[in-house]
N, CA, C and O atoms as a MOPAC input file, in Angstrom:
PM7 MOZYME 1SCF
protein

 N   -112.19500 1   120.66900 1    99.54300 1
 C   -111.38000 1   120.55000 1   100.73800 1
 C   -110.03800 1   119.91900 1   100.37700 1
 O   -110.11900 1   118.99100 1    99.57300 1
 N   -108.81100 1   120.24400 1   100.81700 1
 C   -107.65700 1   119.70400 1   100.82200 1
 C   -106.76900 1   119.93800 1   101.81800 1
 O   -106.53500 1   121.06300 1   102.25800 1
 N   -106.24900 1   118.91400 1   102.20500 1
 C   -105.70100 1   118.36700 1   103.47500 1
 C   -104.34300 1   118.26900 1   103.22300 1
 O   -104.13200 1   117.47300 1   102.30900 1
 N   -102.84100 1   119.02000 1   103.90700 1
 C   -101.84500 1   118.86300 1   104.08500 1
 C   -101.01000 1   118.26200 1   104.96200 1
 O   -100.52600 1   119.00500 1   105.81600 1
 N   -100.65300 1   116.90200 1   104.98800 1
 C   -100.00200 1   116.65300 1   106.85600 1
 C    -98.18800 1   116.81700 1   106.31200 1
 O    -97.47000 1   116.93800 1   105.31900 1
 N    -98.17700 1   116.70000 1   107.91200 1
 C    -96.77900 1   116.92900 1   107.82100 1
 C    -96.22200 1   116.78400 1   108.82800 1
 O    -97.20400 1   116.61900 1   109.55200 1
 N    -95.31900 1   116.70700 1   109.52400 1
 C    -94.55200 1   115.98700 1   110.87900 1
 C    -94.06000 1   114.68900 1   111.06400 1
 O    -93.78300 1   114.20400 1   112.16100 1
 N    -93.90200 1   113.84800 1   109.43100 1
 C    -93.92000 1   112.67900 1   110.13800 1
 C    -92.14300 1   112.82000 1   110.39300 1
 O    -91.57300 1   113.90700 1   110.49200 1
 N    -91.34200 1   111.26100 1   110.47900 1
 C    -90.16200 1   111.55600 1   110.39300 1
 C    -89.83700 1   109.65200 1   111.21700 1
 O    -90.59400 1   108.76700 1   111.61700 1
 N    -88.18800 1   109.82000 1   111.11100 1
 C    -87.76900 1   108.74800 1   111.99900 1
 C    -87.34200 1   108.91300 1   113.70700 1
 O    -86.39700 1   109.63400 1   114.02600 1
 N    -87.61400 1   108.66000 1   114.05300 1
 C    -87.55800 1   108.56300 1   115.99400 1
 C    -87.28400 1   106.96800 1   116.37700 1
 O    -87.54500 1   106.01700 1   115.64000 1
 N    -86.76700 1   106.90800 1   117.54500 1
 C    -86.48000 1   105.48100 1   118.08700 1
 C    -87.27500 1   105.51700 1   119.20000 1
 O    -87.56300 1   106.50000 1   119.88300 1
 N    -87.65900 1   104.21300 1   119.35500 1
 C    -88.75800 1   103.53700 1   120.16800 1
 C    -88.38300 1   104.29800 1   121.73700 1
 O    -87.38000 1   104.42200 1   122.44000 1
 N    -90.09800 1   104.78000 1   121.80900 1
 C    -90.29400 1   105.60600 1   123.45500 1
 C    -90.48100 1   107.17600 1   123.16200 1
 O    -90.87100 1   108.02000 1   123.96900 1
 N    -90.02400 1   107.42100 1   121.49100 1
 C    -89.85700 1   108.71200 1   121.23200 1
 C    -90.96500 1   109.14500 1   121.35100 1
 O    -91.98400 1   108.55300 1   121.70900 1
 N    -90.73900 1   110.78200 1   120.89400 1
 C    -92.69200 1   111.39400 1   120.41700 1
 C    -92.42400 1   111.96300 1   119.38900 1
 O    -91.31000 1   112.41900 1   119.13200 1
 N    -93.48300 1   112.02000 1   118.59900 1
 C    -93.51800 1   112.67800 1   117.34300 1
 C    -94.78200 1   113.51200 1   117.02200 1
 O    -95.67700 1   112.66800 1   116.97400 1
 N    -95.23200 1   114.52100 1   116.81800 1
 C    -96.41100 1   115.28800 1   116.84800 1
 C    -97.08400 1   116.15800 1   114.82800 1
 O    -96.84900 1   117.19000 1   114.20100 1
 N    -97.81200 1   115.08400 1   114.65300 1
 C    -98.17900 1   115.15300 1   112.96300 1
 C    -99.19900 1   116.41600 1   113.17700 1
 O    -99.93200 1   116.60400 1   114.14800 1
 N    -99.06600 1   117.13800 1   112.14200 1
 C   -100.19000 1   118.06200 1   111.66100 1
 C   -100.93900 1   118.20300 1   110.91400 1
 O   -100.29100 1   117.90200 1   109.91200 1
 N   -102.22700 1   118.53500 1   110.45700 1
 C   -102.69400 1   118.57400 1   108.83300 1
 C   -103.57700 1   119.51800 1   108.77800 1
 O   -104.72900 1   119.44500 1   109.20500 1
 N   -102.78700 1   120.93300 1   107.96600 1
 C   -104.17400 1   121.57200 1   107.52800 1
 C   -104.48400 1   121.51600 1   106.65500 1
 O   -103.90800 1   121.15200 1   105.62900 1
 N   -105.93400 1   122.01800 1   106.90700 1
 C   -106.98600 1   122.33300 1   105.91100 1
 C   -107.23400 1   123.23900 1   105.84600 1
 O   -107.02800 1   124.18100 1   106.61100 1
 N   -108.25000 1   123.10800 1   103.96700 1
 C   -108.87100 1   124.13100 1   103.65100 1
 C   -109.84600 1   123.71100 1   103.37600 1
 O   -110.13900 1   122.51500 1   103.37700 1
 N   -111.13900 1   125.41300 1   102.83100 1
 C   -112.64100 1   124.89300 1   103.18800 1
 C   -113.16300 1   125.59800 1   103.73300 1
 O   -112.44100 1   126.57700 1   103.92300 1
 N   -114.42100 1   125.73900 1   104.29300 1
 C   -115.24000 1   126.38600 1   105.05800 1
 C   -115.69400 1   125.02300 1   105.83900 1
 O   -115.61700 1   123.83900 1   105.50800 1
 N   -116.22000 1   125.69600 1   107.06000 1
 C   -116.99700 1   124.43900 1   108.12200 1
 C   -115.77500 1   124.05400 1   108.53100 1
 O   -116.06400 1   122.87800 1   108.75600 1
 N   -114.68400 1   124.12800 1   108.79000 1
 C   -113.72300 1   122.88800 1   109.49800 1
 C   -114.06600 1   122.53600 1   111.20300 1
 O   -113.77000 1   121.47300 1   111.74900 1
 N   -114.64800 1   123.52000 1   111.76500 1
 C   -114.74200 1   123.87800 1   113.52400 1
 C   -116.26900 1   122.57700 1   113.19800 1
 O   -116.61500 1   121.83500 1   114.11700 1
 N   -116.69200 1   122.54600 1   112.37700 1
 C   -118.26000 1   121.66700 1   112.19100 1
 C   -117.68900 1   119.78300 1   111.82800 1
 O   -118.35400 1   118.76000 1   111.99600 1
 N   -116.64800 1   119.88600 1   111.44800 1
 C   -116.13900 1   118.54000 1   110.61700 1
 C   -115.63800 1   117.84900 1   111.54200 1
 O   -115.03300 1   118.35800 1   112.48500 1
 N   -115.83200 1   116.53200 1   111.39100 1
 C   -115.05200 1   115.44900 1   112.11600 1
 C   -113.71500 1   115.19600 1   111.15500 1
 O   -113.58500 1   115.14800 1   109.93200 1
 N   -112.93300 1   115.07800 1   112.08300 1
 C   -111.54100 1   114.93600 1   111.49900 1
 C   -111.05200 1   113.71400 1   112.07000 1
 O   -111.49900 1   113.44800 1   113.18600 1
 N   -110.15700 1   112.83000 1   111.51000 1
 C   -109.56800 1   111.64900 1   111.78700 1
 C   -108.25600 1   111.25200 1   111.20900 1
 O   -108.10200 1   111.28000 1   109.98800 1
 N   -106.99700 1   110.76400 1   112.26600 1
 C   -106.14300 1   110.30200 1   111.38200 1
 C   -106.36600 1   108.54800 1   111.23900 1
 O   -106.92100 1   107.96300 1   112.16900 1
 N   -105.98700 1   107.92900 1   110.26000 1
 C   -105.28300 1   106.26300 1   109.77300 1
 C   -104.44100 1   106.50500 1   109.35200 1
 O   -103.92300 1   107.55700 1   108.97600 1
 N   -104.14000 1   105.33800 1   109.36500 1
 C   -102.63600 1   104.60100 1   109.08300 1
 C   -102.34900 1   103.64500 1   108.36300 1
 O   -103.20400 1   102.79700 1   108.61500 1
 N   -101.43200 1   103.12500 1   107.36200 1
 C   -101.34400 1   102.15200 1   106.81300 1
 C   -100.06800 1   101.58200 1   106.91300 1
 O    -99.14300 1   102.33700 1   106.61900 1
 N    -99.80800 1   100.53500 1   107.22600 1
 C    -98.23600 1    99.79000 1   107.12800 1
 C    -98.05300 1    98.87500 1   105.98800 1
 O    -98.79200 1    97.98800 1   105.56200 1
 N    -97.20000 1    99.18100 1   105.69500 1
 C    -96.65600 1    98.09200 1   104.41900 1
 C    -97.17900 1    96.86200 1   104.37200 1
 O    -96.41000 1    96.07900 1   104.92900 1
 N    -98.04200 1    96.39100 1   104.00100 1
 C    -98.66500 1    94.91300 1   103.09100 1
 C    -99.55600 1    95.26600 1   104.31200 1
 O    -99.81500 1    94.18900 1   104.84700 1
 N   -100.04000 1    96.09600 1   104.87700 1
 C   -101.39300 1    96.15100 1   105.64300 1
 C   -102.50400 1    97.23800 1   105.32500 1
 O   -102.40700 1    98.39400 1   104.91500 1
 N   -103.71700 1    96.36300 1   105.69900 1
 C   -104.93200 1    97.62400 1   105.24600 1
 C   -104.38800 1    98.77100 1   106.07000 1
 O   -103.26400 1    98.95500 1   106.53700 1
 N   -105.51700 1    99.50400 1   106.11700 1
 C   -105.68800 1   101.31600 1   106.59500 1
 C   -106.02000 1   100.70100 1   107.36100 1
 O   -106.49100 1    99.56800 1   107.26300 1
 N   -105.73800 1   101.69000 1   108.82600 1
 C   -106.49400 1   101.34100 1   109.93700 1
 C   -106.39600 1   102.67800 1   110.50300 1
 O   -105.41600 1   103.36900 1   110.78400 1
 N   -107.82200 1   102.90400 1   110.61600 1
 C   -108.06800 1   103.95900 1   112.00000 1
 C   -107.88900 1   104.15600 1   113.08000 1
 O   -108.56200 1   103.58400 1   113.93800 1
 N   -106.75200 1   105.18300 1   113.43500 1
 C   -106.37800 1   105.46400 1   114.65700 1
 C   -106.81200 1   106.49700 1   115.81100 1
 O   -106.51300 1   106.33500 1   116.99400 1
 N   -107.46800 1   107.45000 1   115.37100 1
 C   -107.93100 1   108.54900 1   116.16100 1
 C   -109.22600 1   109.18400 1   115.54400 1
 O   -109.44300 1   109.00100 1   114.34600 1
 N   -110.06900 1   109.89700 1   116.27800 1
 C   -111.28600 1   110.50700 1   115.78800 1
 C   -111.44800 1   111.76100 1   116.45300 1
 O   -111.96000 1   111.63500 1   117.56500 1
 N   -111.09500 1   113.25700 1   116.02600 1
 C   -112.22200 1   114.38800 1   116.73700 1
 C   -113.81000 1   114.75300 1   116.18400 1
 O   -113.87800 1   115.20100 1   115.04000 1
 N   -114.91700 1   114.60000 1   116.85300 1
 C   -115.76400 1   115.57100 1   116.08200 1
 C   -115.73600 1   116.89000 1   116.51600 1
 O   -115.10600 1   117.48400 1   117.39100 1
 N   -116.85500 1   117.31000 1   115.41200 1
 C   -116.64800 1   118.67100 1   115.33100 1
 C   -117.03200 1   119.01300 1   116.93700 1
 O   -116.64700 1   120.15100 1   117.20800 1
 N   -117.62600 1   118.40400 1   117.97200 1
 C   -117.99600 1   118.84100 1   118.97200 1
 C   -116.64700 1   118.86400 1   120.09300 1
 O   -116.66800 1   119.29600 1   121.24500 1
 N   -115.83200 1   118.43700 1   119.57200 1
 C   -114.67900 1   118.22200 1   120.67200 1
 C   -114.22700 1   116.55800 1   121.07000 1
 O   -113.13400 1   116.01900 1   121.24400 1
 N   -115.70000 1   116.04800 1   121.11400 1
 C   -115.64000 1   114.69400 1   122.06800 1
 C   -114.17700 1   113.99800 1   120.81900 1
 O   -114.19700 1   114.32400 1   119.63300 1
 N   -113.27700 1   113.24400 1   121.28300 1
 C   -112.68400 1   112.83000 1   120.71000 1
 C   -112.58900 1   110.97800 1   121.22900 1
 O   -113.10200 1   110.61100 1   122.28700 1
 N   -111.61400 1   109.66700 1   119.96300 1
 C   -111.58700 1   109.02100 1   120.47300 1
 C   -110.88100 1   108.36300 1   119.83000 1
 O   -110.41600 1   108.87200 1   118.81000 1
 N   -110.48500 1   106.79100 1   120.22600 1
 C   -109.10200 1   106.13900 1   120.04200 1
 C   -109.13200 1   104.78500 1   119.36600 1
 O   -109.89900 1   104.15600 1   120.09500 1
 N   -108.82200 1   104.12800 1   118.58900 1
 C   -108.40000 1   102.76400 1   118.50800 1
 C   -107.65000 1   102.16600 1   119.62900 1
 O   -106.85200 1   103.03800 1   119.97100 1
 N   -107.49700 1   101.13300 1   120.37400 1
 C   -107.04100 1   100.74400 1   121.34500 1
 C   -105.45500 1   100.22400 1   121.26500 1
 O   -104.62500 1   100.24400 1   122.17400 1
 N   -105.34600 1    99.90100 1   120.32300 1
 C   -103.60800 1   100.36900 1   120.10600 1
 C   -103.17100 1   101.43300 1   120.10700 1
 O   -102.24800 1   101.43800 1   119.29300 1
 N   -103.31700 1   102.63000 1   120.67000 1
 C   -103.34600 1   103.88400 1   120.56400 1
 C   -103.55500 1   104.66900 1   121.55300 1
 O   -103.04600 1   105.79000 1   121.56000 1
 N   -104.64200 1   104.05800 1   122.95300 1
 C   -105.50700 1   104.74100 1   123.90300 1
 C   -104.39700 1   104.93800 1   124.55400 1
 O   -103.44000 1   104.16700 1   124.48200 1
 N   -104.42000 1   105.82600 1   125.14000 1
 C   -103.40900 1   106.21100 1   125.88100 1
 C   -101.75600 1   107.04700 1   125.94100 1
 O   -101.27600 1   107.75500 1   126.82700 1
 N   -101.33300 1   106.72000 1   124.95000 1
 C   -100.62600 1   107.33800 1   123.73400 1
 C   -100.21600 1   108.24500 1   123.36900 1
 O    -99.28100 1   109.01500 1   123.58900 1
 N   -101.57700 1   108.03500 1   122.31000 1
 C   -101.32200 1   109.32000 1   121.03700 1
 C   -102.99400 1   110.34700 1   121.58900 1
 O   -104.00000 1   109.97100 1   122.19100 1
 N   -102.60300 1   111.66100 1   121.03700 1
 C   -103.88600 1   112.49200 1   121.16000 1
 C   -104.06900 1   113.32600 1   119.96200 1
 O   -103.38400 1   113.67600 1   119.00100 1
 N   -105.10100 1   113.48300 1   120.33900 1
 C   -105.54200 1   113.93100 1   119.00800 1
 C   -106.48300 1   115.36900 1   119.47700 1
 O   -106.95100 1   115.51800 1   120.60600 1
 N   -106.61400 1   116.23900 1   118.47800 1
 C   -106.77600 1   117.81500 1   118.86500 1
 C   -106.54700 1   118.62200 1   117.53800 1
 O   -105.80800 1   118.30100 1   116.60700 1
 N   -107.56000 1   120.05300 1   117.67800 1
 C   -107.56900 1   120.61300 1   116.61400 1
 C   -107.32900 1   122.20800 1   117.03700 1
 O   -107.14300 1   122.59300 1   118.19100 1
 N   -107.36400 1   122.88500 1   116.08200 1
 C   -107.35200 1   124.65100 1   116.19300 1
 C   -108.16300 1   124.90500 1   115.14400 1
 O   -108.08300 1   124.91100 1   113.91600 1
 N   -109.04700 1   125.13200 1   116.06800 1
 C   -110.43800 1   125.70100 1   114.52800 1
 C   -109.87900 1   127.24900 1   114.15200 1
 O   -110.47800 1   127.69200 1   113.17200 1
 N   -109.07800 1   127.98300 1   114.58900 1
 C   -108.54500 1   129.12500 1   113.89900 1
 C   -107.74100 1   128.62300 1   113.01100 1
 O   -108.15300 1   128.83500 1   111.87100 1
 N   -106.53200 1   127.90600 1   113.07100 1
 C   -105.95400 1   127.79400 1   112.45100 1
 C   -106.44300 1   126.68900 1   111.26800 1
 O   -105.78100 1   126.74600 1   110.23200 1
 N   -107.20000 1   125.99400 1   111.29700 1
 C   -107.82700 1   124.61200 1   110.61900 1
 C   -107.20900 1   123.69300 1   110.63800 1
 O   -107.54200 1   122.88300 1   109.77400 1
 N   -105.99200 1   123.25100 1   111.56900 1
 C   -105.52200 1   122.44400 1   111.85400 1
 C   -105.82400 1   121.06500 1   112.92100 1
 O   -106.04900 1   121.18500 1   114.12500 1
 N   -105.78000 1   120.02400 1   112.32700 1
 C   -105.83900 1   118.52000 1   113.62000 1
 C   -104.47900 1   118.57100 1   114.00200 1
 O   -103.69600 1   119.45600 1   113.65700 1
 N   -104.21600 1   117.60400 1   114.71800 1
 C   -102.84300 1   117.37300 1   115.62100 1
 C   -103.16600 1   115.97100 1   115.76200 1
 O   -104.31200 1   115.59300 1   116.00600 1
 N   -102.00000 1   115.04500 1   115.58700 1
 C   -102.15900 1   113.58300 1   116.29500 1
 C   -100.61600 1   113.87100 1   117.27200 1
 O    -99.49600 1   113.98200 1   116.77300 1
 N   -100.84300 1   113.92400 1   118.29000 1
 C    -99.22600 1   113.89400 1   119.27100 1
 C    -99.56600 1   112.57800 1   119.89100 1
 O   -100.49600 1   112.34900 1   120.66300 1
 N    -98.33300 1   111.43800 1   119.26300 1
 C    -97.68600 1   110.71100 1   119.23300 1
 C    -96.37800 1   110.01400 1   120.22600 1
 O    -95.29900 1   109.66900 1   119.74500 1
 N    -96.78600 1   109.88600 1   121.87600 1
 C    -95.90200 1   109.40800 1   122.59000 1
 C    -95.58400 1   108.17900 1   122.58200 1
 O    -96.32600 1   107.32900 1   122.09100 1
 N    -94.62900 1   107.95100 1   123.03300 1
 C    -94.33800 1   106.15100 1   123.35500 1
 C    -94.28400 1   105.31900 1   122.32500 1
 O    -94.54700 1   104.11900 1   122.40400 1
 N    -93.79900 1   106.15600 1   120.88900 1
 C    -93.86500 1   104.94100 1   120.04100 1
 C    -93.03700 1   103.94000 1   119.80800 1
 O    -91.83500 1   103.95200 1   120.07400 1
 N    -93.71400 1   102.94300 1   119.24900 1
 C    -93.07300 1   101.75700 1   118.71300 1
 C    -92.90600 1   101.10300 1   117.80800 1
 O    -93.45400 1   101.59900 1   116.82300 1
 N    -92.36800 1   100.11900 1   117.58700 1
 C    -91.67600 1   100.30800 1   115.84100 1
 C    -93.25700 1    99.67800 1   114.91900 1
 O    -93.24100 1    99.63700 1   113.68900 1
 N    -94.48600 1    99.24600 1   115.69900 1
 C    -94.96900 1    98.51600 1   115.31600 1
 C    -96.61700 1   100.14200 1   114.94100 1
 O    -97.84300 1   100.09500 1   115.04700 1
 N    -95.80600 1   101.07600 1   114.59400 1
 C    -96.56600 1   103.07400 1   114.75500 1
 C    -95.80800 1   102.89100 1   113.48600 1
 O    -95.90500 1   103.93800 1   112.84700 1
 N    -95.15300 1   102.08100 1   112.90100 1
 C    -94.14800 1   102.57600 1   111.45100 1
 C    -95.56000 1   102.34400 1   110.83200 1
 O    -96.41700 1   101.56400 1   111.24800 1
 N    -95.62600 1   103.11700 1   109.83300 1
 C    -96.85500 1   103.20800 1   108.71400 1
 C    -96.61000 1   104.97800 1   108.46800 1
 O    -95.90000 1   105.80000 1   109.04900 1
 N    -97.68300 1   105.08100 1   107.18400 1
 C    -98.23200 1   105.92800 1   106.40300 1
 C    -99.28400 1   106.49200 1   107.44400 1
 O   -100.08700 1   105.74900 1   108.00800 1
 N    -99.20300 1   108.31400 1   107.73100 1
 C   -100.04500 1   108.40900 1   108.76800 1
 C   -101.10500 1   109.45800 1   107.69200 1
 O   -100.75100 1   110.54200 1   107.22700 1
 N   -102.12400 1   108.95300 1   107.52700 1
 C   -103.61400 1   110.17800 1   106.95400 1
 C   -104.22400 1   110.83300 1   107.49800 1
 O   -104.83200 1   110.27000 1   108.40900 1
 N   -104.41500 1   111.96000 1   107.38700 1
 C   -105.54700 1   112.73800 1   107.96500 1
 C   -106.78800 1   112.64400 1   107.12500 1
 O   -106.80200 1   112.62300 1   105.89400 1
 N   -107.84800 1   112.58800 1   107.93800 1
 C   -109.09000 1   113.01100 1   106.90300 1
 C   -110.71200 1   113.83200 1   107.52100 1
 O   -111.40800 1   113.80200 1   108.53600 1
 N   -110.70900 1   114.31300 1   106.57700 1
 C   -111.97000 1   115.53100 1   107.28300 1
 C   -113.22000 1   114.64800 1   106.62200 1
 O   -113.14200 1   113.99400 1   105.58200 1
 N   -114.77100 1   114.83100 1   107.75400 1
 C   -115.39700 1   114.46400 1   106.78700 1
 C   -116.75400 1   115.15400 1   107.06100 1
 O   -117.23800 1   114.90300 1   108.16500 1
 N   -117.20500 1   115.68700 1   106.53800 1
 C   -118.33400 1   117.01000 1   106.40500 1
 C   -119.76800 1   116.52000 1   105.96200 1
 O   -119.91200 1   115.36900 1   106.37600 1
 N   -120.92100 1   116.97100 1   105.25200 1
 C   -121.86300 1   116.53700 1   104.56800 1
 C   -121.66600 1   116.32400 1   103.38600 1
 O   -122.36500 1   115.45000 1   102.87200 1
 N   -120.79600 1   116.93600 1   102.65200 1
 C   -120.40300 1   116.60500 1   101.33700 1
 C   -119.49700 1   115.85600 1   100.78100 1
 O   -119.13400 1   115.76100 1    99.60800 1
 N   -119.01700 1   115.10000 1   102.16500 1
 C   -118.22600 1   114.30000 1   101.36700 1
 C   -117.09500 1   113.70700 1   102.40300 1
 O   -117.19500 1   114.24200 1   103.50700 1
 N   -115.98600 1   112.67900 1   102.31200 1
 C   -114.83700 1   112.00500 1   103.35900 1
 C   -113.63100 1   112.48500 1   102.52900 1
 O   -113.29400 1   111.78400 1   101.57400 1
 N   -113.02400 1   113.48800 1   102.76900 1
 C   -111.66800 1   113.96000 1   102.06900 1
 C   -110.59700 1   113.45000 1   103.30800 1
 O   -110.75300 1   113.31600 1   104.52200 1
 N   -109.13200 1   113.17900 1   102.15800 1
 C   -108.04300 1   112.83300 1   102.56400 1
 C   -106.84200 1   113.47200 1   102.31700 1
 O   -106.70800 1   114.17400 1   101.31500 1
 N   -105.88400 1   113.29300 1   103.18100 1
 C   -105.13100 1   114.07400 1   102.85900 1
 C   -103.79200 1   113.25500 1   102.15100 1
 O   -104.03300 1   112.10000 1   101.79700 1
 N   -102.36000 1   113.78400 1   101.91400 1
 C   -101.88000 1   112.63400 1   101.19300 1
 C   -100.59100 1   111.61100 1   101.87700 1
 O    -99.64400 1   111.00200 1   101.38000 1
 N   -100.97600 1   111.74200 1   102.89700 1
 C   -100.06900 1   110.83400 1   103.98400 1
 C    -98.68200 1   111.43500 1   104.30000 1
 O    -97.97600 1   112.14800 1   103.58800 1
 N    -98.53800 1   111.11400 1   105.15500 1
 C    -96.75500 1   111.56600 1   106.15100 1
 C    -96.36000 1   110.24000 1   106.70800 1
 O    -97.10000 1   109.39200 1   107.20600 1
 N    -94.81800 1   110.19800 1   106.50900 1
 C    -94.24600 1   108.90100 1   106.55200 1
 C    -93.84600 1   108.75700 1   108.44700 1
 O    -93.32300 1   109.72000 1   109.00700 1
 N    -94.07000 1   107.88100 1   108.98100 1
 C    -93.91400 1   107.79100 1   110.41400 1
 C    -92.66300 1   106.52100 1   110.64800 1
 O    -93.13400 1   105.39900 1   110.46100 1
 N    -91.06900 1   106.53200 1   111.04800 1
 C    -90.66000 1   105.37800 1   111.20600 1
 C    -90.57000 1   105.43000 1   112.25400 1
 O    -90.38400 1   106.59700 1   112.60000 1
 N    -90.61100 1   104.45400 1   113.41600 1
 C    -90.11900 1   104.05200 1   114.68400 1
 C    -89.00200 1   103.10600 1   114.20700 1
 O    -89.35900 1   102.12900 1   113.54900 1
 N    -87.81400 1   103.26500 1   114.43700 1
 C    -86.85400 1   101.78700 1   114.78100 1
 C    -85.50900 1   102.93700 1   115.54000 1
 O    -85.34300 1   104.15600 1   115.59400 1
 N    -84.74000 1   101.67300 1   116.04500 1
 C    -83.79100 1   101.99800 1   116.59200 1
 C    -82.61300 1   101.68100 1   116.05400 1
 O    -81.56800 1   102.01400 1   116.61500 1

């Protein structure tokens, strides 16, 4: 499996920004997919979750927000990204994770400032 994102970019606070990441593979419509995040001198932190069933869900810095969504034709997740703030600046990951294994993808740069 390998994971491409892409969308990140600079925006000023309130903006939206909408990340993508496909994949490849078989099973993707079966896989739970998730983006994290990492900010400079900070761990990873998990921000969003789809499973393969649809049900999706949020870190609470986040609820409300950002959404998260896939296209099992295309094998693509989506994190769309409203209302951000400078404190959304980080490294954004996608990652699929199947029976065989938690693959990642190789991060997209996200700045909020004004």
């Amino acid at each position: 499996v390998q994971l491409q994102a892409s969308g990140g970019g600079l925006v000023q606070p309130g903006e939206s920004l909408r990340l993508s990441c496909a994949a490849s593979g078989r099973f993707f419509s079966f896989s739970d997919l998730a983006w994290y995040r990492q900010a400079p001198g900070d761990s990873r932190e998990w921000v969003a979750r789809i499973y393969g069933g649809g049900t999706t869900d949020y870190a609470d810095s986040v609820k409300g927000r950002f959404t998260i969504s896939k296209d099992n034709a295309k094998k693509t997740v989506y994190l769309q990204m409203n209302s951000l703030k400078p404190e959304d600046t980080a490294v954004y990951y996608c990652t699929l994770r199947n029976s065989r294994g938690h693959y990642w993808g190789q991060g997209t740069q996200v700045t909020v400032s004004s």
